[in-house]
C-alpha positions in Angstrom: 24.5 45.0 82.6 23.2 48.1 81.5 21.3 46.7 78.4 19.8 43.9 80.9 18.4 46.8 82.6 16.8 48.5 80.1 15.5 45.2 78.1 13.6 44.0 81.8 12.2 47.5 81.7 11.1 47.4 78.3 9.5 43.7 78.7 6.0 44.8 78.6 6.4 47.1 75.2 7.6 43.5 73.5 4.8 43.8 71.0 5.3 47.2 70.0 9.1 46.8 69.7 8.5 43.9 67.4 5.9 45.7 65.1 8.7 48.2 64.6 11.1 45.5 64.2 8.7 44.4 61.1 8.6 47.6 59.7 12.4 48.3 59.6 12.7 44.9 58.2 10.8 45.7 55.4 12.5 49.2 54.4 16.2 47.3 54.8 14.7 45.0 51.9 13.4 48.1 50.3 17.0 49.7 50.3 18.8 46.1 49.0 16.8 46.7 45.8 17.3 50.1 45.3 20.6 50.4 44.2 19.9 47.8 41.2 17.2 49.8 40.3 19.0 52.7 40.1 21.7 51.2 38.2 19.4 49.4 35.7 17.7 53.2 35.2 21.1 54.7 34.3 22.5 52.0 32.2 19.9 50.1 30.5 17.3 53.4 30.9 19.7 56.5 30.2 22.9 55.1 28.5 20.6 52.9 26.3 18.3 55.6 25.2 15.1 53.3 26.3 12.3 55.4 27.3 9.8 53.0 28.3 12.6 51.2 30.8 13.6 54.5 31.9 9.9 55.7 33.1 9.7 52.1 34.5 12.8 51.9 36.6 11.3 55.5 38.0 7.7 54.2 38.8 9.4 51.0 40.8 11.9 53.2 42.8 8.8 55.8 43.4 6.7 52.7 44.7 9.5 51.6 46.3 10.0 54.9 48.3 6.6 55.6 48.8 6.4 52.3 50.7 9.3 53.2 52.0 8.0 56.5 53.9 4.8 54.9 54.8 6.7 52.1 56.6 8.7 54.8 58.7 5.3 56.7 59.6 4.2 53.9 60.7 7.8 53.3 63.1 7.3 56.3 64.3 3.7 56.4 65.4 4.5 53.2 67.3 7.8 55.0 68.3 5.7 58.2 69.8 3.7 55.6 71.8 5.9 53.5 73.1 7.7 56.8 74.5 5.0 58.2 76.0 3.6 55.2 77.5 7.3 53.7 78.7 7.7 57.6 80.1 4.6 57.6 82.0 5.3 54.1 83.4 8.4 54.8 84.7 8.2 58.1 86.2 5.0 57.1 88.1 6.9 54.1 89.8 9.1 56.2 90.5 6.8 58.6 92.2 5.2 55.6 93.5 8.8 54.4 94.9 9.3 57.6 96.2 6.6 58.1 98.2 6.6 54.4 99.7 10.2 55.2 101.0 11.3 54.9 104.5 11.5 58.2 106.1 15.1 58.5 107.6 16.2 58.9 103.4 14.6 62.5 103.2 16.7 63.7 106.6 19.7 64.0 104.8 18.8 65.0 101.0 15.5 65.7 101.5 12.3 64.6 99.0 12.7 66.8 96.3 16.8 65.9 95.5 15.9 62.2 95.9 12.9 62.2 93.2 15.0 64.8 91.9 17.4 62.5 90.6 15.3 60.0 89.9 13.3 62.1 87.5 16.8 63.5 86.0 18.1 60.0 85.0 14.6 58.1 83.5 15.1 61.9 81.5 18.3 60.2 80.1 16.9 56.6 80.0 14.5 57.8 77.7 17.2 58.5 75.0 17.4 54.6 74.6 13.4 54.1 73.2 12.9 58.0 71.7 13.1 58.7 68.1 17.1 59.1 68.2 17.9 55.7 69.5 14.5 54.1 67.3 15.8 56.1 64.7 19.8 54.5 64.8 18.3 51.0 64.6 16.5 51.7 61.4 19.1 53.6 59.7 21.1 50.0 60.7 18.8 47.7 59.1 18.2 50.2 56.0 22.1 50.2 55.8 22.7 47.1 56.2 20.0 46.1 53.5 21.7 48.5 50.9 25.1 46.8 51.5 23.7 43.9 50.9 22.6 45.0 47.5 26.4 46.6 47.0 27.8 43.8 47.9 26.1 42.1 44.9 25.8 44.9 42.3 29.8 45.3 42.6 32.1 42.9 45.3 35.0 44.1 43.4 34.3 48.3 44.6 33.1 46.7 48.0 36.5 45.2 49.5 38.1 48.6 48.5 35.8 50.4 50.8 35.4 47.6 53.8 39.0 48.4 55.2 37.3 52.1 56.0 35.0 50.2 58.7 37.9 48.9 61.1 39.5 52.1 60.7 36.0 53.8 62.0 35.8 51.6 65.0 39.5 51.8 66.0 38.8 55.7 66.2 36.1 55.2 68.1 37.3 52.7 71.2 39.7 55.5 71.2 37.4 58.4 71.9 34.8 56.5 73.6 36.3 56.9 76.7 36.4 60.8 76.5 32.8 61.0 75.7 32.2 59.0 78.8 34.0 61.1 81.4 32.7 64.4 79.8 28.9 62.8 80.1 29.5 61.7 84.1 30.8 65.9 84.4 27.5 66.8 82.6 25.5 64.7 85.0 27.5 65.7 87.8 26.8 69.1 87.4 22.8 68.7 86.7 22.7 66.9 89.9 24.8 69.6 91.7 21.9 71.7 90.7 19.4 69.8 91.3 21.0 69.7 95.4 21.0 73.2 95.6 17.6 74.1 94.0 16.2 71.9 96.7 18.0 73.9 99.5 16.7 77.3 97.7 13.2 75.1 97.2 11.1 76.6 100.1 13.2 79.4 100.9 11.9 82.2 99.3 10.8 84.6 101.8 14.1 84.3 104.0 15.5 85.0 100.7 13.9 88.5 101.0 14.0 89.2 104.2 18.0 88.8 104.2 18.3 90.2 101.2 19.8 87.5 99.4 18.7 87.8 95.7 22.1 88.6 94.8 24.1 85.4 96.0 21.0 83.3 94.7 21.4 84.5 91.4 24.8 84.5 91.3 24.6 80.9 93.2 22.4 80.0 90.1 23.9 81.0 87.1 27.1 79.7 88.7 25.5 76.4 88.8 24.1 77.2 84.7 27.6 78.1 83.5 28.9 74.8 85.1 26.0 72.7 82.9 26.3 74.8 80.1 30.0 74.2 80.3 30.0 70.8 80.7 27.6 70.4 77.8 29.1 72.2 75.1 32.8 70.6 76.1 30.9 67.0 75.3 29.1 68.4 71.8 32.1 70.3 70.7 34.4 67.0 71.3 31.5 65.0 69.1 31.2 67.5 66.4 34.9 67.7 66.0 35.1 64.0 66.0 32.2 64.3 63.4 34.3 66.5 61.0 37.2 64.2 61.3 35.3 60.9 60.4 33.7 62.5 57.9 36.7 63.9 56.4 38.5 60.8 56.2 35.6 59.1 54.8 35.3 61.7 51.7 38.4 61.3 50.9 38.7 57.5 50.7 35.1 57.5 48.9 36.4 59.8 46.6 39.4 57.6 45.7 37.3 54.7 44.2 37.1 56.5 41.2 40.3 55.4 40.1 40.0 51.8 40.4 36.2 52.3 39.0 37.6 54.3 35.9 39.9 51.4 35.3 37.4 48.2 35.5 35.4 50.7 33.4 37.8 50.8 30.7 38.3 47.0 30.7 34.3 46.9 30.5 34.3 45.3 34.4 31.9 47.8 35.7 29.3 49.8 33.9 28.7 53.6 34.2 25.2 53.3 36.5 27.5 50.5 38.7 29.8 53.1 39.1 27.6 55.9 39.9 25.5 54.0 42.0 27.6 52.1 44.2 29.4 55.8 44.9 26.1 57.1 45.6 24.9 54.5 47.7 28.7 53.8 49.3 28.2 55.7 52.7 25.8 53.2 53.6 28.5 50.6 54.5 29.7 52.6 56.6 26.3 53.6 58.1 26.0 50.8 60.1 29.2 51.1 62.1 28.4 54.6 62.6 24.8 53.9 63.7 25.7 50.7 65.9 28.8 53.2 67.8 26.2 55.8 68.1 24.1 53.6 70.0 26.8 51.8 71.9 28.2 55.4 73.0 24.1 56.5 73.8 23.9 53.5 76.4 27.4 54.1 77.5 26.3 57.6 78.4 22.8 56.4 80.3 25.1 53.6 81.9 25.5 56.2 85.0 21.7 57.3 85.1 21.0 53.7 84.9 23.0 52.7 87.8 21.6 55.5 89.1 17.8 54.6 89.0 18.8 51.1 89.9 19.9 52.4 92.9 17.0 54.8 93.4 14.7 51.6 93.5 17.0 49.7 95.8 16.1 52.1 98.6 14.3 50.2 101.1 10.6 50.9 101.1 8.3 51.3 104.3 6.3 48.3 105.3 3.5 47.9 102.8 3.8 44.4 102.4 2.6 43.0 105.8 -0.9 41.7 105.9 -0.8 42.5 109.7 -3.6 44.9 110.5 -4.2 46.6 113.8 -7.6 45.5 115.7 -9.5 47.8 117.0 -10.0 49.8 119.8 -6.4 49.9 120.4 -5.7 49.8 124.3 -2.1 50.0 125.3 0.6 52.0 123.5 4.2 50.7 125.1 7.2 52.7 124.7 10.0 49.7 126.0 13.9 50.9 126.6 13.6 53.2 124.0 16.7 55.1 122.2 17.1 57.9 119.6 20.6 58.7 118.3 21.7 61.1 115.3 25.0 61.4 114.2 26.1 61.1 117.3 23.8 62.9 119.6 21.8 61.0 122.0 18.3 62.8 121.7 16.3 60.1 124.0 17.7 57.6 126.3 15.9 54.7 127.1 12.6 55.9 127.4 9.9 53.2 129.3 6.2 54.4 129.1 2.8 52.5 129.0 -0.3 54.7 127.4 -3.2 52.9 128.2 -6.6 53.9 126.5 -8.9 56.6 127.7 -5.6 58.7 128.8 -4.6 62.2 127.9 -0.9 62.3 127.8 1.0 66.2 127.8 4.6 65.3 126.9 6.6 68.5 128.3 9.7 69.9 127.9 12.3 72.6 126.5 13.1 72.7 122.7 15.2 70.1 121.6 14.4 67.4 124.6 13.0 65.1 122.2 9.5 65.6 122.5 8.8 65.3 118.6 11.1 62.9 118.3 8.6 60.3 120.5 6.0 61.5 118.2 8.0 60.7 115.1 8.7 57.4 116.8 5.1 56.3 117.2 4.3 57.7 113.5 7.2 55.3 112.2 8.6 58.7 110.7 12.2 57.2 112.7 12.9 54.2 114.1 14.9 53.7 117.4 18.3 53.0 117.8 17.4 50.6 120.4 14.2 49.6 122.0 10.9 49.2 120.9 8.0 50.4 120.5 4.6 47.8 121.1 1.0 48.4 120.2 -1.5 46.0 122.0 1.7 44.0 122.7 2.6 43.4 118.8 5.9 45.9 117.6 4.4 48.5 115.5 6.7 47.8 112.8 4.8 44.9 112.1 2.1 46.5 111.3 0.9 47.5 107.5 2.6 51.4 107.2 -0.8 52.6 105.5 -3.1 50.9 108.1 -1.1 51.7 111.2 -1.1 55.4 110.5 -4.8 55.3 109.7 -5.2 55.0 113.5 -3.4 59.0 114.1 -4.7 62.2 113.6 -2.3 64.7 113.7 -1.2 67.9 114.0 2.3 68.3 113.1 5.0 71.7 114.4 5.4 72.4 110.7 2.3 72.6 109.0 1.5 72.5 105.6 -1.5 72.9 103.8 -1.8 72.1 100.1 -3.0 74.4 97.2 -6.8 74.7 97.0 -9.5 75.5 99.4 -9.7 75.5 103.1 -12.5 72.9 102.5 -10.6 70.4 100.3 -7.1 70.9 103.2 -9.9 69.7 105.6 -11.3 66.9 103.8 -7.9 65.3 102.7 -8.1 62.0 101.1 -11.5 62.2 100.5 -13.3 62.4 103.4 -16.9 64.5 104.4 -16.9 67.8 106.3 -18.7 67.0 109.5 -21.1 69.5 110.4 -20.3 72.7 111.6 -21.6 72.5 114.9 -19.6 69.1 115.3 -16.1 70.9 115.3 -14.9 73.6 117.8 -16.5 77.4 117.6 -13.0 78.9 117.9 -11.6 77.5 114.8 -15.0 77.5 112.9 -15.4 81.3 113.5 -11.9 81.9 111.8 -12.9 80.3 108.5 -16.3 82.2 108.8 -14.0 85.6 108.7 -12.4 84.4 105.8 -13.5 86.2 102.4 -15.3 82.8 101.1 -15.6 81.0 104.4 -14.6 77.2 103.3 -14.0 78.0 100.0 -11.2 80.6 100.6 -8.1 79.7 98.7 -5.3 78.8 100.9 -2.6 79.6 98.7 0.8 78.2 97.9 1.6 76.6 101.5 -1.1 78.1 103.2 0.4 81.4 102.2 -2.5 83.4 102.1 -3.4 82.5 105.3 -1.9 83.6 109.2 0.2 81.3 111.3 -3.4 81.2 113.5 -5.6 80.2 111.1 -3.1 77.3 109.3 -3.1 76.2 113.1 -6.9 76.0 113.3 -7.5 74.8 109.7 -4.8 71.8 110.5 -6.8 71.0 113.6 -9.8 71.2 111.9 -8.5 68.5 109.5 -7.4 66.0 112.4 -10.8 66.0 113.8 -12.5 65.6 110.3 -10.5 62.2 110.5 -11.5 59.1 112.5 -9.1 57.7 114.0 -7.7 56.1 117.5 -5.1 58.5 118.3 -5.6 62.4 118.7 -1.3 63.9 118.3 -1.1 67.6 118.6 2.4 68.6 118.4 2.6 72.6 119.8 -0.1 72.9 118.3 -1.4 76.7 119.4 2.1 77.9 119.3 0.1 80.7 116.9 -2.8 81.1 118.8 -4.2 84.3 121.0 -4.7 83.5 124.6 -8.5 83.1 124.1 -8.4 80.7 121.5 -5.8 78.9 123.3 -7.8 78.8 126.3 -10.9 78.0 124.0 -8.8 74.6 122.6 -7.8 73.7 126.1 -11.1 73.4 127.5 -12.0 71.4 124.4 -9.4 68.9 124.9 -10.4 68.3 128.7 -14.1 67.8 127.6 -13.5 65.7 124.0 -14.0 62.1 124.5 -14.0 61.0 120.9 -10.3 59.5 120.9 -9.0 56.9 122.8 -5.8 58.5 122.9 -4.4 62.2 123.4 -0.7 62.9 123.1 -0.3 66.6 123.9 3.2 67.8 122.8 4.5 71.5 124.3 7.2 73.1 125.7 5.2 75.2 128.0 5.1 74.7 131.7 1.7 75.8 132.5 0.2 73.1 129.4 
């Protein structure tokens, strides 16, 4: 299953695969020469005292490996490529993916662990087209070329050394399984990390005010040790592995010169045979050590595969309907609509009809549900029951990206991106209106600012007071054209005159068609 995966991923890089395909073709045909070559050099070259064959056989095996090289530089540009290009691909659908997801995922884990993890596994998918994996298929055909040439230069030395391969592959089904279990820890414990950084993510200054520095760092190189732990457990049981393999293998390698002295002495096998085929002996037993490599890399990317298959599985928000809203929009119907989370009812059947031209203050103590409707209406949730109709059609219907195009909103929780107070007002794009087009009380604020409009905001609006976020956000919903005008508490961080200031400018403003007012304060 998981190499289905990763060959539909790697459908459109067909061409490039196969170029590199070519290339280690042609160095596998390279290395099934080389060994006659070599033994021609020693016996015919060396042993027979003939200069001019012995400065031959060394200008064909320096062409030989000079093509050689070249043919690898070539792989590997094609390699770098494909990598970067199959990278970039990947991890922009995902983003892509991300984005387009339906709200309700983020409640629980919130954006960052859920892109997160995306991002963490394609990070381990990428082990099956970078240079290690490219470079185990090459060292495969190369092998499995100079076997080839083995096989003919000597059968006789090559059934003594075959028996070593079944031996190699029984050792590793039997440690195959270990190396899987340690790899799911490892990712277990990245992912563990990646969960808490999140939490930690926009934390900071509660981190100072509570003085928590030392549980975070103690929190974090907690969560270090446990990686590092997990990580050197899995290389240590490899490298050990390593060392017995190879062990095994010197010995038994090193054995073959008693049958070799013997054909020798009954004039069966020549000197440069001998010395050649021992030279050239490990690379039988490359290609089993290449093709269990590569079996045990997508063994290990089997999780993060499943992982990103399910990543992509998560249902998206409608941005396949062709159903536009028509405008002027003149009814907004709230019918017998519910809201329950885990177990809490936070609205109960709720039957409203907001007809255009209407300003609508939606009043109430924290936690009665006002955001809630307003997340209802911006498709942020969706009702447990009920429905929710815009000109009569359910706004689920609707395309996501042209449905919210009719809102302007500002949200409780504000956030303003890095860059200038002009580019958080013109979002996506749009033209500032003219100053005298927006109101004086949130125009004079920016005005104070050191550079007016082109003040930095900072990392989250940092640089900037709770007020002026409040009046830069409102700024940036009237900047928008739209149908709907959605202030949620909106002056909870104004002074009394500018709150009085924005109250008389909602009474007078005509230029929505709706007004939803959100606030929990009596006299609104």
């Amino acid at each position: 299953m998981s190499f289905q995966i990763i060959s539909k991923l790697l459908r459109p890089y067909r061409s490039a695969i196969a170029a590199m395909a070519v290339f280690s073709l042609l160095v596998s045909l390279i290395q099934a020469a080389s060994p006659f070559v070599s033994s021609f050099l020693i016996d015919k070259g060396l042993i027979g005292e003939s200069f001019p064959i012995l400065t031959g056989a060394i200008l064909v095996l320096t062409v030989l490996n000079l093509f050689s090289h070249i043919l690898q530089y070539l792989q590997t540009k094609k390699e770098i490529q494909l990598t970067n290009d199959f990278s970039r691909h990947l991890k922009a659908a995902a983003l892509e993916h991300g984005l387009r997801l339906k709200p309700e995922y983020f409640l629980e884990h919130g954006f960052y662990k859920i892109i997160g993890d995306a991002l963490f596994d394609i990070e381990h998918i990428m082990n099956v087209v970078t240079s290690n994996c490219m470079m185990t298929v090459m060292i495969i055909l190369k092998a499995v070329g100079a076997a080839f040439g083995l096989f003919f230069l000597n059968w006789r030395l090559t059934l003594l050394i075959l028996p070593l391969i079944p031996i190699k592959c029984l050792w590793n089904q039997w440690t195959r399984a270990k190396a899987e279990t340690l790899g799911e820890k490892s990712r277990e414990a990245a992912k563990s990390y990646h969960t808490w950084f999140s939490d930690i993510l926009s934390g900071i200054f509660d981190i100072k005010l509570w003085n928590l520095n030392s549980k975070i760092i103690s929190e974090y190189t907690a969560h270090i040790d446990k990686i590092n732990d997990t990580s050197k457990t899995l290389l240590l049981f490899r490298a050990k592995n390593t060392r017995i393999i190879q062990m095994t293998e010197f010995i038994f390698v090193d054995l073959l010169y008693l049958p070799g002295a013997f054909w020798m002495e009954k004039g069966q096998v020549s000197l440069g045979t001998l010395v050649t085929f021992l030279s050239f002996s490990s690379y039988f037993l490359l290609p089993v050590d290449a093709l269990m490599d590569l079996r045990a890399l997508f063994m290990q990317t089997k999780p993060n595969i499943e992982g990103i298959k399910n990543f992509f599985s998560f249902e998206e928000e409608n941005y396949t309907s062709k159903l536009l809203p028509k405008e002027p929009v003149h009814t907004i119907e709230f019918r017998d609509v519910s809201v329950t989370i885990e177990g809490r009812e936070i609205l109960s059947h709720v039957n409203f009809t907001a007809r255009r031209g209407e300003k609508i203050a939606v009043v109430g103590d924290n936690g009665s549900g006002k955001t809630t409707l307003i997340h209802l209406l911006l498709r942020f949730i969706r009702p447990t029951s009920g429905e929710i109709f815009l000109d009569g059609i359910p706004i689920c219907d609707f395309h996501i990206e042209a449905y919210r195009r009719l809102f302007s909103t500002v949200s409780q929780n504000i956030h303003l991106f890095q860059g200038s107070v002009r580019e958080n007002i013109t979002v996506n794009h749009t033209k500032l209106l003219s100053i005298s087009d927006y109101p004086s009380f949130c125009t004079d604020a920016v005005q104070k600012l050191d550079k007016q409009f082109d003040t930095p905001a900072g990392f989250c609006g940092d640089k900037l007071s709770g007020g002026e976020k409040q009046k830069i956000a409102f700024l940036r919903a009237l900047n928008r054209t739209a149908q709907v005008l959605i202030l949620d508490e909106a002056t909870s961080n104004y002074d009394l005159k500018s709150e009085t200031k924005f109250y008389h400018f909602i009474q007078k403003n005509h230029a929505y068609g709706f007004y939803f007012i959100i606030s929990h304060r009596q006299e609104m």
